[in-house]
N, C-alpha and C positions, 0 to 999 in steps of 0.2 A: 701094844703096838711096838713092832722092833726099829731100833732107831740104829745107825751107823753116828760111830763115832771115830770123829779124824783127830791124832794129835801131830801140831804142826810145831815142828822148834823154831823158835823165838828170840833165843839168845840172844844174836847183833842186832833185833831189829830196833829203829828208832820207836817213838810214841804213837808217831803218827802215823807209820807204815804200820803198826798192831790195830789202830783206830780203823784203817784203811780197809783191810784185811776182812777186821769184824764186818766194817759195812756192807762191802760188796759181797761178804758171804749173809749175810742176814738177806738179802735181794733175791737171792736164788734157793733161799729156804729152811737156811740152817735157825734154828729158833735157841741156842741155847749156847754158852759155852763157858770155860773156866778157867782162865789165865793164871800165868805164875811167872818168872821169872824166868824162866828154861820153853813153857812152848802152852800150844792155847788148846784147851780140848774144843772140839765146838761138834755139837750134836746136832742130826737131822734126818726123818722118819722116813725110811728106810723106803717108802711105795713112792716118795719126792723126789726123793735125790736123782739127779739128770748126771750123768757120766758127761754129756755133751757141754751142759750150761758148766759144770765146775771145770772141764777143760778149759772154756774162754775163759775164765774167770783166774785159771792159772797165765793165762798166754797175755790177758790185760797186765795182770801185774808183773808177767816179767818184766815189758814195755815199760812198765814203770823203775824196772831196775831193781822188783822184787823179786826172790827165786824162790820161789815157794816147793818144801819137802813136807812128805806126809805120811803117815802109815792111816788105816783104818781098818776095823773091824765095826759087827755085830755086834751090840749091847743090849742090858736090858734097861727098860727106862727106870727103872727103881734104883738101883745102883747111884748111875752118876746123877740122877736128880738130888741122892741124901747127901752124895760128895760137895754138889755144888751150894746147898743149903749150909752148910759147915764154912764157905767162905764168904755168907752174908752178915756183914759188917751195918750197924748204925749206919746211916748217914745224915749229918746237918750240912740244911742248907740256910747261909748269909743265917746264921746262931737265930734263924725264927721257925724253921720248920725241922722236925724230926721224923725222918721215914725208919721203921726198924720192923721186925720181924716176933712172932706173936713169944716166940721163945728168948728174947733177950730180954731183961729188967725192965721193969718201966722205973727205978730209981731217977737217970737223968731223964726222963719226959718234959718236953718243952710246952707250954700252951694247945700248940698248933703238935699233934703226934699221930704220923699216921699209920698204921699197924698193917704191913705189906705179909701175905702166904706167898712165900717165895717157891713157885714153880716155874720157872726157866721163862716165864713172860716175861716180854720188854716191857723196864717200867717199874725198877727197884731202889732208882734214884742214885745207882749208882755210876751212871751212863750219862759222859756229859751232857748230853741235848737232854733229857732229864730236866736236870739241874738248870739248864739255860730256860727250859720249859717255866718250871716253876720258879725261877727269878725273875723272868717277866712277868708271869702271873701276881707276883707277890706287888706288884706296881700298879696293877690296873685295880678297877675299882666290877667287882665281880657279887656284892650284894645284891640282891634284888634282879638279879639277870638270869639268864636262858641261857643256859651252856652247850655245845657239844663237845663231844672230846670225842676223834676217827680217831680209831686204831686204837681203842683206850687199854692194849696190853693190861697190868697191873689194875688198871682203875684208878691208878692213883693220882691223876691227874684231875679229873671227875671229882675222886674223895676230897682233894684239895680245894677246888671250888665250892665244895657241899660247905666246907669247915669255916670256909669263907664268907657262908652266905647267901650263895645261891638261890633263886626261889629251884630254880630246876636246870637237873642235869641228862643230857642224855650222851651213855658212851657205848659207841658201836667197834666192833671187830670179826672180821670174818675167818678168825682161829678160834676151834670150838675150846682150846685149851685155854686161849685167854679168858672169853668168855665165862667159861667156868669159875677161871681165876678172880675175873673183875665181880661176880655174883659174890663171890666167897668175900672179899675183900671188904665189898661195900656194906657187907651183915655186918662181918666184922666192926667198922667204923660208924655205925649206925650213920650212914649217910642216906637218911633215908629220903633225899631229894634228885637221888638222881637211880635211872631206869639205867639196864644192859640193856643191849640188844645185839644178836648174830647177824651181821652183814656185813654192806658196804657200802660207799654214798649211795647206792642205787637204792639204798631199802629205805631211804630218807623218805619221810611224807612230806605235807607243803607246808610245815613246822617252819617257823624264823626262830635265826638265836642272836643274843646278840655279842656272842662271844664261839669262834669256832677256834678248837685245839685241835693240831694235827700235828704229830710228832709220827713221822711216817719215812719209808724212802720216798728218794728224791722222784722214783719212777709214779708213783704212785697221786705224788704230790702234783708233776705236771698235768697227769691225768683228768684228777679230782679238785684241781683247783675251779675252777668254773664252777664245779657243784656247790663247792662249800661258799662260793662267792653269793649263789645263786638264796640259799638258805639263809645268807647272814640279813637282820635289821640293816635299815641306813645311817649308816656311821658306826655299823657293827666293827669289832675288833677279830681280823682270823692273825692266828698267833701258829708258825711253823718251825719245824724243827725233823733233823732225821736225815739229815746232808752234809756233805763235808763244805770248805770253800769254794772249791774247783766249781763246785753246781749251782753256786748262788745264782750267777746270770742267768741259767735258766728258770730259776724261782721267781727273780723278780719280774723275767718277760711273761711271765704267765700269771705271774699278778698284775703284770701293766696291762696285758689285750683285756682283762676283765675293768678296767679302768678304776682300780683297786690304790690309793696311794698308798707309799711306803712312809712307816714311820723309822720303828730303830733296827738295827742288827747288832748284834751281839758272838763273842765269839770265844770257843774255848780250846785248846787245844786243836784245833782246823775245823774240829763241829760249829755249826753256824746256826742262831734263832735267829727269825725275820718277822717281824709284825705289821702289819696294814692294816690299813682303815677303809670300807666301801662311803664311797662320796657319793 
């Protein structure tokens, strides 16, 4: 499949304007990218890409006082897939979980190690809502529960859960690349508690869990909150992530109309986790 590849210079930009950047182009369908000090590649399949949606999406951020420049061409996905696999780095999280990739050492392996096929899925751990994902999770008590995880990019939210305890996991995405991905991942980790599945809440059955993970955009989130309200046990935990701060008000009013209470928020560089509980 031919993918279009934009590189954007970067140089003056702050943290949060690169953070910003990423988000709102991940929303209109860029699935990949590989930052550096000087500017960001970010990759996106070529029959997707809207001339019109990236236009607003430059005209928002000028509004914001960001001036965005860019060249693109045609690439082919082999290429910058092997490039970006070259700057997947370990990552620990709070020194209990190790996410790393099937070609670095397992010398430092932690207990908890979970062994990530790095193909441009969200969901490498290297991505603060990630990390805000899995530091809540590292909190609750996930033994013996019924998981889902939308939008389970990597798996590796899922895999977490499994490592955890789990009796069962189910993680849905409607990218047939994740999918593959999250198939590949959880052989890998013999997580053998938790299913894939291609779709989106809509392919949900009348399954309860009592734990839902949705590390998703914000668009998606106001959507499908109701759904995953609707799925969750009484007194189930839905645990969110995949927003900046700016959008928290509308998370929690869309947690509120489902009469969903708010426990904690959490917050790392302007990315934002939100957790509730249904009463």
């Amino acid at each position: 499949m031919a993918h279009l590849e934009f590189q954007i210079p970067i140089r003056t930009w702050s943290r949060t304007e690169r953070e910003i950047l990423l988000a709102r182009m991940s929303e209109i369908g860029f699935e990949g990218f590989i930052e550096n000090d000087d500017q960001i590649q970010a990759y996106i399949l070529a029959e997707v890409f809207s001339g019109d949606l990236f236009n607003l999406l430059i005209d928002d951020l000028a509004a914001l006082g960001m001036k965005v420049q860019y060249m693109f061409h045609e690439c082919v996905e082999q290429n910058w897939n092997k490039e970006w696999e070259k700057k997947f780095d370990p990552v620990v999280i709070d020194e209990k979980v190790l996410i790393r990739a099937p070609f670095h050492h397992s010398d430092n392996d932690l207990p908890c190690t979970i062994i990530i096929e790095p193909k441009m899925s969200f969901g490498t751990g290297h991505h603060h809502t990630t990390r805000l994902m899995i530091e809540a999770m590292i909190n609750l008590e996930l033994e013996g529960r019924r998981i889902l995880d939308m939008g389970c990019g990597t798996g590796v939210l899922g895999i977490y859960a499994c490592s955890r305890g789990a009796t069962s996991v189910l993680g849905v995405d409607n990218d047939q690349w994740a999918y593959e991905n999250s198939l590949e991942n959880v052989q890998k980790n013999k997580a053998t508690a938790m299913e894939v599945r291609f779709g989106d809440a809509g392919s949900l059955d009348g399954t309860e869990f009592d734990v839902v993970l949705a590390n998703i955009t914000r668009n998606i989130l106001l959507r499908d909150i109701p759904e995953y309200h609707r799925h969750l046990t009484k007194e189930g935990i839905l645990l969110v992530s995949g927003f900046l701060a700016e959008d928290v008000q509308f998370v929690l009013d869309a947690a509120y109309l489902c009469g969903m209470e708010h426990l904690q928020t959490a917050e790392v560089s302007n990315w934002i986790s939100l957790s509730f509980k249904k009463v």
